[in-house]
mmCIF file of the N, C-alpha and C atoms, coordinates in Angstrom:
data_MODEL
# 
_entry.id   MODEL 
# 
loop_
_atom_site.group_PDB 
_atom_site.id 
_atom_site.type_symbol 
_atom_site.label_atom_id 
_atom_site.label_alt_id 
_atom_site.label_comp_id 
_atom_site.label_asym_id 
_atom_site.label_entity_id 
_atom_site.label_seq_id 
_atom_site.pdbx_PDB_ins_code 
_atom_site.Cartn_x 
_atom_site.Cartn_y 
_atom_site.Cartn_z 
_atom_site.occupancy 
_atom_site.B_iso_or_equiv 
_atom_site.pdbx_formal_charge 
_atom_site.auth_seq_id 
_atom_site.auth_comp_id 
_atom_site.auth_asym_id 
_atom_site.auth_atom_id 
_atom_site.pdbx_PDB_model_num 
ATOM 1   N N  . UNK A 1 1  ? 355.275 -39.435 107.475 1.00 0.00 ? 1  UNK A N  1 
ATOM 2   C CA . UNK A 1 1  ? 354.492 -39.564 106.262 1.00 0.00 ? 1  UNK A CA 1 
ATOM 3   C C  . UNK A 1 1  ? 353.334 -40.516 106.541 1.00 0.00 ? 1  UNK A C  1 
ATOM 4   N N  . UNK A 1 2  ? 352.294 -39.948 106.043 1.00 0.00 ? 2  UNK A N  1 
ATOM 5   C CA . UNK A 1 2  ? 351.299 -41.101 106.129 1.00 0.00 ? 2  UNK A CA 1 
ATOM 6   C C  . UNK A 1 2  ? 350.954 -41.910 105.217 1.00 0.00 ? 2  UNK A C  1 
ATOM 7   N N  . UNK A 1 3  ? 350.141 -43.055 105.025 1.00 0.00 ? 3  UNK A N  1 
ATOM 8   C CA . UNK A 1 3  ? 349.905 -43.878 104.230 1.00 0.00 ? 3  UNK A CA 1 
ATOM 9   C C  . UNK A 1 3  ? 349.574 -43.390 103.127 1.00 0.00 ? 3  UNK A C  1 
ATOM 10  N N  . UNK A 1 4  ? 348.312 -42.679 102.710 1.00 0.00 ? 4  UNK A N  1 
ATOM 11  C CA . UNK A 1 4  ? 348.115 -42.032 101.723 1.00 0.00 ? 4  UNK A CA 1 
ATOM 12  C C  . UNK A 1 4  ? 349.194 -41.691 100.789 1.00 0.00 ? 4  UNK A C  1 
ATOM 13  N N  . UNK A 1 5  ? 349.772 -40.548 101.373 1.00 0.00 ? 5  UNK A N  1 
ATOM 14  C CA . UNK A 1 5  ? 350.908 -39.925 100.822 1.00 0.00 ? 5  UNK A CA 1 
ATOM 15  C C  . UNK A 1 5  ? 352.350 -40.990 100.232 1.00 0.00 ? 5  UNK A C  1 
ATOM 16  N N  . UNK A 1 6  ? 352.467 -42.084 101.551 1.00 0.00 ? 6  UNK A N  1 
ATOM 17  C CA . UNK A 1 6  ? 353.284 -43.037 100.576 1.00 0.00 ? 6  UNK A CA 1 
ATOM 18  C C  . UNK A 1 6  ? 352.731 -43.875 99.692  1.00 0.00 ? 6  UNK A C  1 
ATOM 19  N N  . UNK A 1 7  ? 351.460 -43.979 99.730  1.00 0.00 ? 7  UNK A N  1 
ATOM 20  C CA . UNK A 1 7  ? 351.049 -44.893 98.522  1.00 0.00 ? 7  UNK A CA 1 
ATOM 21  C C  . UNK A 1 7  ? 351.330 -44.042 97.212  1.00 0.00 ? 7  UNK A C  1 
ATOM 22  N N  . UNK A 1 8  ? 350.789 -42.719 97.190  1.00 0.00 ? 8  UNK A N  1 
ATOM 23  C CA . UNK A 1 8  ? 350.964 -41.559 96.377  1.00 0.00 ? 8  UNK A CA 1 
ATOM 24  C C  . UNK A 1 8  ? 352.284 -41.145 96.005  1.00 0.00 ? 8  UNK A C  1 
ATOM 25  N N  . UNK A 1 9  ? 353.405 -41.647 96.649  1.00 0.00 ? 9  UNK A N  1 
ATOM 26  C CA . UNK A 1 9  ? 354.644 -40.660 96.385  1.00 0.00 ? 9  UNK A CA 1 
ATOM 27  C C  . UNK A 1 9  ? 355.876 -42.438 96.207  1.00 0.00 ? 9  UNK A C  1 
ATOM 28  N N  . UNK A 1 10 ? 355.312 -43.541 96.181  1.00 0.00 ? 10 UNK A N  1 
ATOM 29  C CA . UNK A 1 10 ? 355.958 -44.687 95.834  1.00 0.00 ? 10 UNK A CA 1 
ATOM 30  C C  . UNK A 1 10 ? 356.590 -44.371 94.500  1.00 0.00 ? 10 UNK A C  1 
ATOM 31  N N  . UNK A 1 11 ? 357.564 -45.642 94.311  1.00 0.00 ? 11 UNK A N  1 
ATOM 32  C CA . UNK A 1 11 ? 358.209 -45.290 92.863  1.00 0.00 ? 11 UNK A CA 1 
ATOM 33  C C  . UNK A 1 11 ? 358.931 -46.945 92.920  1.00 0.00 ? 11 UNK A C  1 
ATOM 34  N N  . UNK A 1 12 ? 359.078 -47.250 91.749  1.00 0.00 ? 12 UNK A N  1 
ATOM 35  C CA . UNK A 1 12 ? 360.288 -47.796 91.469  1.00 0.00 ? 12 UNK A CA 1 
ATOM 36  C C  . UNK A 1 12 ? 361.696 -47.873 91.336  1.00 0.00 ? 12 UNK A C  1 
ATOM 37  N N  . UNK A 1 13 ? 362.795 -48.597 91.931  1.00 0.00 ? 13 UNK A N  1 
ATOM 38  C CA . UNK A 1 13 ? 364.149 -48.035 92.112  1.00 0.00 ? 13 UNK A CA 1 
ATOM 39  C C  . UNK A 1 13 ? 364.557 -49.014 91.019  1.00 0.00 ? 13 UNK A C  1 
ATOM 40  N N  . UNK A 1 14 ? 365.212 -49.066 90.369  1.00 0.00 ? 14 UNK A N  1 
ATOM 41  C CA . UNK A 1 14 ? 365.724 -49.978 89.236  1.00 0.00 ? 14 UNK A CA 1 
ATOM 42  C C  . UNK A 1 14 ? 367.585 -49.793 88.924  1.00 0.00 ? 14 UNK A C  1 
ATOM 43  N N  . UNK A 1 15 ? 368.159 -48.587 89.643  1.00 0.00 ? 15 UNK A N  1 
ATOM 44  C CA . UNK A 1 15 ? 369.851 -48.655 89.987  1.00 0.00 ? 15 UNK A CA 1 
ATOM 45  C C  . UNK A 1 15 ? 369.591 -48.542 91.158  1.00 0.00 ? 15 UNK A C  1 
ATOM 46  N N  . UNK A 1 16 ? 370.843 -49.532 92.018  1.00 0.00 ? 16 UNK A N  1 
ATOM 47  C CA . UNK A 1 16 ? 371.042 -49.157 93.192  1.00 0.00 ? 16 UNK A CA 1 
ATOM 48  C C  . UNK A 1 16 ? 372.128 -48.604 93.530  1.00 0.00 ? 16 UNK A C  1 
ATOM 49  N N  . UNK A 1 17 ? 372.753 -48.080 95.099  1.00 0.00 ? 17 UNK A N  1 
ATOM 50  C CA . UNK A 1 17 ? 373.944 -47.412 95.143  1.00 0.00 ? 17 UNK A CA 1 
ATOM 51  C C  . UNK A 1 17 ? 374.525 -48.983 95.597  1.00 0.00 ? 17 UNK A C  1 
ATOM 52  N N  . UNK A 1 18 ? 376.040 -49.195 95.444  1.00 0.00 ? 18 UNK A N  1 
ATOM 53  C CA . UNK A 1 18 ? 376.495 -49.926 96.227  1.00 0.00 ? 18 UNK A CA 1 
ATOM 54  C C  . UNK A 1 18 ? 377.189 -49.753 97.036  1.00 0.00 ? 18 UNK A C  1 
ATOM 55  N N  . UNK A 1 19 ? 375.890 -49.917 98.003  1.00 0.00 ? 19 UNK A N  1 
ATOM 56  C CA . UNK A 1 19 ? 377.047 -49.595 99.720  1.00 0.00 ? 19 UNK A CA 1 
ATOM 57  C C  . UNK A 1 19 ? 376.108 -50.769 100.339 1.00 0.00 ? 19 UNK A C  1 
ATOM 58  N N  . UNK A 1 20 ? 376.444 -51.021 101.447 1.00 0.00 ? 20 UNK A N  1 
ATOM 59  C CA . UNK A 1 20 ? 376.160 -51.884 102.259 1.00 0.00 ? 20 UNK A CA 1 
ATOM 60  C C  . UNK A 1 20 ? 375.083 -51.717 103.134 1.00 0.00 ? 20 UNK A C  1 
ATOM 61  N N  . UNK A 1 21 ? 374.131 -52.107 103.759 1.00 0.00 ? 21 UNK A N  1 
ATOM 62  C CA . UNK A 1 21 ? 372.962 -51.832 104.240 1.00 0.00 ? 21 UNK A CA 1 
ATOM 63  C C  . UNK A 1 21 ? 373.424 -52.279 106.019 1.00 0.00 ? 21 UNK A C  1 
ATOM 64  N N  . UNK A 1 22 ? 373.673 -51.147 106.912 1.00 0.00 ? 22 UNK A N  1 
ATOM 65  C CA . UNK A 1 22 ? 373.754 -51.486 108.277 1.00 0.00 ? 22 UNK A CA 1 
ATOM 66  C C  . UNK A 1 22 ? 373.057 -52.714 109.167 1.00 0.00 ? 22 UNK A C  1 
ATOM 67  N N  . UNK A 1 23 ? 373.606 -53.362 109.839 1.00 0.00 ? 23 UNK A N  1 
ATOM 68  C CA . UNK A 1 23 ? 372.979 -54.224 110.545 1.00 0.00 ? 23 UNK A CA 1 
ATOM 69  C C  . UNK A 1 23 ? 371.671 -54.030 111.034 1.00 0.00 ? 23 UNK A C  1 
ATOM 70  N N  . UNK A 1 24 ? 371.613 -53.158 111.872 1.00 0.00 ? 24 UNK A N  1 
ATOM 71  C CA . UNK A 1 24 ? 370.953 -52.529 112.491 1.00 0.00 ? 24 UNK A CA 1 
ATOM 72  C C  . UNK A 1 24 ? 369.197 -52.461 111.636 1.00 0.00 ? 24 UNK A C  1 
ATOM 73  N N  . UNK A 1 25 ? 369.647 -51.543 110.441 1.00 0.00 ? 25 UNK A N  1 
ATOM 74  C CA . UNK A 1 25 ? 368.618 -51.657 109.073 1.00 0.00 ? 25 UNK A CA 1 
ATOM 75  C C  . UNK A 1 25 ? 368.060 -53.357 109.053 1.00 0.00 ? 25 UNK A C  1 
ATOM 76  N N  . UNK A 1 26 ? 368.983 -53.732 108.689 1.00 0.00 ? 26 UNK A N  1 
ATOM 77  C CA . UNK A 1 26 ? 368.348 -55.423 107.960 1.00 0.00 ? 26 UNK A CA 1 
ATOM 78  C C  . UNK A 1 26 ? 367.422 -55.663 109.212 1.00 0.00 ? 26 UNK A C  1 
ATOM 79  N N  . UNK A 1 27 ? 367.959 -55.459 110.464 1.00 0.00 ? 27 UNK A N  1 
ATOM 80  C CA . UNK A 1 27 ? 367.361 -56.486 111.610 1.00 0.00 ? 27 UNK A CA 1 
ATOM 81  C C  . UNK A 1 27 ? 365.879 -55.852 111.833 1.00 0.00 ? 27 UNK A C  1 
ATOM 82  N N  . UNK A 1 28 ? 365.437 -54.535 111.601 1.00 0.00 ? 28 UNK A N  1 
ATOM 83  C CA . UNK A 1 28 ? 364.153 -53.695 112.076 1.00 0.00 ? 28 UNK A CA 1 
ATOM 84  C C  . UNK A 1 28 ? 363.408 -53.816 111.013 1.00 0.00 ? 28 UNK A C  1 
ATOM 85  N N  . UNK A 1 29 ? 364.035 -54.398 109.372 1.00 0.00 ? 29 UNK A N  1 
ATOM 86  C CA . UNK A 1 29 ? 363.040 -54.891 108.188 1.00 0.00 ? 29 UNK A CA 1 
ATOM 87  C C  . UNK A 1 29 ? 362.673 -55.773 108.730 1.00 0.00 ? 29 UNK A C  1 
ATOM 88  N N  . UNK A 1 30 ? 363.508 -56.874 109.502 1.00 0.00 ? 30 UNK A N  1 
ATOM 89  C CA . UNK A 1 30 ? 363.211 -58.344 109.720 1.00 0.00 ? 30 UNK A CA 1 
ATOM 90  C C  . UNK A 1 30 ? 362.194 -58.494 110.296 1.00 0.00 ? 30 UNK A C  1 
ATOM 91  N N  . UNK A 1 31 ? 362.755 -57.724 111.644 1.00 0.00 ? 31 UNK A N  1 
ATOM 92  C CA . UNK A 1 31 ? 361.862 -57.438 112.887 1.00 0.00 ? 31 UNK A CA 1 
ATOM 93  C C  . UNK A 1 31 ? 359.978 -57.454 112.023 1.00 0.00 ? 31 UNK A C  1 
ATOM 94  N N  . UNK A 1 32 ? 360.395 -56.277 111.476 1.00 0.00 ? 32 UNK A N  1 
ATOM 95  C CA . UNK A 1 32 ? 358.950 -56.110 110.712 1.00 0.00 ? 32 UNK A CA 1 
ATOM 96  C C  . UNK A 1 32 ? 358.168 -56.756 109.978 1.00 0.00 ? 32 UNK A C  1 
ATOM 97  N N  . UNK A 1 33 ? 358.755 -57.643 108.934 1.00 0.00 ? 33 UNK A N  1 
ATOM 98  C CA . UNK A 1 33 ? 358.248 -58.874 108.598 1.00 0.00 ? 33 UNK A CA 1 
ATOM 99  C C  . UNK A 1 33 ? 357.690 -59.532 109.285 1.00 0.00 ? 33 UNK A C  1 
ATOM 100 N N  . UNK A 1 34 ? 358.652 -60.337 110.310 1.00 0.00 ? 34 UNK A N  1 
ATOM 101 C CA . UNK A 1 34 ? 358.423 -61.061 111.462 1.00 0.00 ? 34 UNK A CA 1 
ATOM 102 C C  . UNK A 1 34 ? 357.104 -60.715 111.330 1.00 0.00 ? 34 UNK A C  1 
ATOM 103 N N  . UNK A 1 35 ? 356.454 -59.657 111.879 1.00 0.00 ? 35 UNK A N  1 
ATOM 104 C CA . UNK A 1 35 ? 355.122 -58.771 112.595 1.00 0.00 ? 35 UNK A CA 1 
ATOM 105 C C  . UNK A 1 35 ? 354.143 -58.954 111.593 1.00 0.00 ? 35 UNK A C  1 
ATOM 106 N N  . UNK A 1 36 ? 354.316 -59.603 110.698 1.00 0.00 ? 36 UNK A N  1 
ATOM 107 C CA . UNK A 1 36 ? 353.207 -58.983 109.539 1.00 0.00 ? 36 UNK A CA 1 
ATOM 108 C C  . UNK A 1 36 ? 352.247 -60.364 109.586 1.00 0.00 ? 36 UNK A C  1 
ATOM 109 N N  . UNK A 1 37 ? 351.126 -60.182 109.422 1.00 0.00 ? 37 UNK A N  1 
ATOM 110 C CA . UNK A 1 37 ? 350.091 -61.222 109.750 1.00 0.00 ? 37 UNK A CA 1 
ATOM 111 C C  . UNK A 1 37 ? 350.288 -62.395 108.465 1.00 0.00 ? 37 UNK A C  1 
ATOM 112 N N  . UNK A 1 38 ? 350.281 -63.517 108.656 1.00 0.00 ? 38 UNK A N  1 
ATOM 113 C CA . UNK A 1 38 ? 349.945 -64.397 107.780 1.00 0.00 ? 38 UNK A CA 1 
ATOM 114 C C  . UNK A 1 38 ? 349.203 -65.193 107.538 1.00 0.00 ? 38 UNK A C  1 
ATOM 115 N N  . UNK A 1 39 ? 348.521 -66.260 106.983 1.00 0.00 ? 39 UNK A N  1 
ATOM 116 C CA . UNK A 1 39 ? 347.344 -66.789 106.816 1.00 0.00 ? 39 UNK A CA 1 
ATOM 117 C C  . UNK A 1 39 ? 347.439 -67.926 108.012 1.00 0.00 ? 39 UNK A C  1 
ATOM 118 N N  . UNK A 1 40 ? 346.181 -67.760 108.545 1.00 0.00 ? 40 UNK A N  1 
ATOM 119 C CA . UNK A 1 40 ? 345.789 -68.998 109.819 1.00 0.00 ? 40 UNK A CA 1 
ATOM 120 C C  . UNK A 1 40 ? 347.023 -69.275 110.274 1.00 0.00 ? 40 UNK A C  1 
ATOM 121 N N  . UNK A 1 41 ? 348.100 -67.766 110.475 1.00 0.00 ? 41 UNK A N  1 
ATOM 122 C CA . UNK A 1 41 ? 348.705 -67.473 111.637 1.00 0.00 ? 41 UNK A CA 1 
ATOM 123 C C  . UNK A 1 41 ? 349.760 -68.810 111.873 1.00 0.00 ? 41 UNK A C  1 
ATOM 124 N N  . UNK A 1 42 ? 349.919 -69.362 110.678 1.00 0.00 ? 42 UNK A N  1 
ATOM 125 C CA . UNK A 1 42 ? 351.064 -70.374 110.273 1.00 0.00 ? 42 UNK A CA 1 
ATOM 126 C C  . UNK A 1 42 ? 352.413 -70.038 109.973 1.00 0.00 ? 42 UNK A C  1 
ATOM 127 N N  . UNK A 1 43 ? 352.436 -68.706 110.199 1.00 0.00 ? 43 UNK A N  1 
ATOM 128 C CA . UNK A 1 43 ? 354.305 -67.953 110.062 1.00 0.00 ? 43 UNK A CA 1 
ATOM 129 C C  . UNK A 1 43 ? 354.877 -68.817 109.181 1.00 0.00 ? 43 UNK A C  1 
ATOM 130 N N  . UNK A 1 44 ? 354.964 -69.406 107.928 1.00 0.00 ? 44 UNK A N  1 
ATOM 131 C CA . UNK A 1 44 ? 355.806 -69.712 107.348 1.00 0.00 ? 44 UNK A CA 1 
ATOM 132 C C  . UNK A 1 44 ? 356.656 -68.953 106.333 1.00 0.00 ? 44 UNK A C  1 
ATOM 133 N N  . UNK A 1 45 ? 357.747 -67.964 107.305 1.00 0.00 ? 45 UNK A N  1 
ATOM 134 C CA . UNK A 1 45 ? 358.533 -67.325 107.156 1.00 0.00 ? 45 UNK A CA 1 
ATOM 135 C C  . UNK A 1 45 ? 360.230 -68.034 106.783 1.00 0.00 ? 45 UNK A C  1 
ATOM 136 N N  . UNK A 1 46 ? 360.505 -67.415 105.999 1.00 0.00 ? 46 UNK A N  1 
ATOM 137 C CA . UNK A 1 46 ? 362.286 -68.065 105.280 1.00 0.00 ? 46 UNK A CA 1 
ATOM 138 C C  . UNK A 1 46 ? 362.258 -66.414 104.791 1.00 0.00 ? 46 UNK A C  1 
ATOM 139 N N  . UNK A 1 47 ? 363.996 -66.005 105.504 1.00 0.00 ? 47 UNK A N  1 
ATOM 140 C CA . UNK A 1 47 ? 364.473 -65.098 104.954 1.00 0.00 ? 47 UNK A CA 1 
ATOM 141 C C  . UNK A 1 47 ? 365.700 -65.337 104.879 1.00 0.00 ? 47 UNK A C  1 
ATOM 142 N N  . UNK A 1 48 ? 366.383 -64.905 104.028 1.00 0.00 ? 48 UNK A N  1 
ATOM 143 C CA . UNK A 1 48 ? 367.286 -64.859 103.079 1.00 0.00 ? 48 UNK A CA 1 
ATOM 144 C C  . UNK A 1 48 ? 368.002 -63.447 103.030 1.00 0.00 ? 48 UNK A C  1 
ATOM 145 N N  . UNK A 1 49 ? 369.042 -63.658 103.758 1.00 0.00 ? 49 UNK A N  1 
ATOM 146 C CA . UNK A 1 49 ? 370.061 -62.017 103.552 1.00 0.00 ? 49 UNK A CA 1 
ATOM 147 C C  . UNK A 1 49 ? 371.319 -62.792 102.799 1.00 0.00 ? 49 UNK A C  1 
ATOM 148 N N  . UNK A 1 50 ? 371.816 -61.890 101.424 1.00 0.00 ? 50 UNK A N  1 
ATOM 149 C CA . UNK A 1 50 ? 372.748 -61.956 100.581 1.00 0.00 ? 50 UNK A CA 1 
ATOM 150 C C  . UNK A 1 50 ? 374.182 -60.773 100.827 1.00 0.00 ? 50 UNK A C  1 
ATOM 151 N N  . UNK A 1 51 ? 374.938 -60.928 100.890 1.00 0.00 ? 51 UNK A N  1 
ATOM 152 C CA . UNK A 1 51 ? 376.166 -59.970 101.193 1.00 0.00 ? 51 UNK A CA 1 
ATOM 153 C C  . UNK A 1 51 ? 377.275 -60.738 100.254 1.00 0.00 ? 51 UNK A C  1 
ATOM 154 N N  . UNK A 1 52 ? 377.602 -59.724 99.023  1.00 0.00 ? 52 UNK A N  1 
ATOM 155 C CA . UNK A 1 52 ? 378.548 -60.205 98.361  1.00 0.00 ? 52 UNK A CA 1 
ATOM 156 C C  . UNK A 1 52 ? 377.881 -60.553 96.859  1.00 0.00 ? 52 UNK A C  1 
ATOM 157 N N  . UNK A 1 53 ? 378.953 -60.431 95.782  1.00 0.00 ? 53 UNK A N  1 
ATOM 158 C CA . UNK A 1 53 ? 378.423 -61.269 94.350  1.00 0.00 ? 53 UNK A CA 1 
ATOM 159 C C  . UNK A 1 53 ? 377.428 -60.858 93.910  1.00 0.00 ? 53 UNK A C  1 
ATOM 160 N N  . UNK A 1 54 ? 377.531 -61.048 92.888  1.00 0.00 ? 54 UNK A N  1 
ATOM 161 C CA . UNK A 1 54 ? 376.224 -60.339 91.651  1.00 0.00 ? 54 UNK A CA 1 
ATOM 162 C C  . UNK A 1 54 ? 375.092 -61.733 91.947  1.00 0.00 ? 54 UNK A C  1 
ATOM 163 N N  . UNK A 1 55 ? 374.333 -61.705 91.442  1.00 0.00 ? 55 UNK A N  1 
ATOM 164 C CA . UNK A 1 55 ? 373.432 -62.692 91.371  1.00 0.00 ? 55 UNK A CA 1 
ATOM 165 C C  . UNK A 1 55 ? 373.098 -63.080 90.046  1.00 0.00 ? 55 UNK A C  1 
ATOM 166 N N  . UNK A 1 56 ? 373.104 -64.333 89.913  1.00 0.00 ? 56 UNK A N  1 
ATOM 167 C CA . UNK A 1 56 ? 372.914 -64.605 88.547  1.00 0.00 ? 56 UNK A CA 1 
ATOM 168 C C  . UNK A 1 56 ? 371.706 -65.621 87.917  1.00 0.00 ? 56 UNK A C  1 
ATOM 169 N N  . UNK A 1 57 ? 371.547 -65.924 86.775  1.00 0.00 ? 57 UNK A N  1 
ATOM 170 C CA . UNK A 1 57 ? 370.379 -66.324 86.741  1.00 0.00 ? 57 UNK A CA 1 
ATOM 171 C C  . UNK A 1 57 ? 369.874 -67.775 87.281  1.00 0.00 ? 57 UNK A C  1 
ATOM 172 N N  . UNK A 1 58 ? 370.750 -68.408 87.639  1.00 0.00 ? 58 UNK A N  1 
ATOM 173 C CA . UNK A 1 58 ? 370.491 -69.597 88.466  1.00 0.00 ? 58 UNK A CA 1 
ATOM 174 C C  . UNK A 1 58 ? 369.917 -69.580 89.617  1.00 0.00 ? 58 UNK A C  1 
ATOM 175 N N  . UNK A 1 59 ? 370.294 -68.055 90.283  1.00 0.00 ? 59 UNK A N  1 
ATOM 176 C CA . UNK A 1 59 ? 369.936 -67.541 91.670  1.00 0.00 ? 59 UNK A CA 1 
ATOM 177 C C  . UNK A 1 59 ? 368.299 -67.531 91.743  1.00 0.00 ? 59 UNK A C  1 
ATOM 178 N N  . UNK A 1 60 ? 367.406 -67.517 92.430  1.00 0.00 ? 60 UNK A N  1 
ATOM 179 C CA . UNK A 1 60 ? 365.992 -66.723 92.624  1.00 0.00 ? 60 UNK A CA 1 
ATOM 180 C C  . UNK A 1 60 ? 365.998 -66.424 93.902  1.00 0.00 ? 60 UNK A C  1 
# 
């Protein structure tokens, strides 16, 4: 798919399924983040993987 077309064919997900998201998955989002340019190249990157429990409003 190309860009166009996913800008064009995006959506909002608002239920999710609950299943678990493979290792493998999380690490090639990460990976990708990682990659993504940031301002004057200061990486101030914090990620945060959750497994388990609802989240509640104390959470952000």
């Amino acid at each position: 798919m190309d860009l166009t077309n996913a800008i064009k064919q995006r959506r909002s997900i608002r239920r999710y399924n609950n299943t678990a998201v493979e290792d493998d998955k999380i690490i090639e989002i990460l990976n990708a983040a990682r990659l993504a340019p940031s301002a004057k190249n200061r990486q101030p990157w914090k990620f945060h993987i959750s497994r388990g429990g609802e989240k509640t409003k104390s959470q952000r």
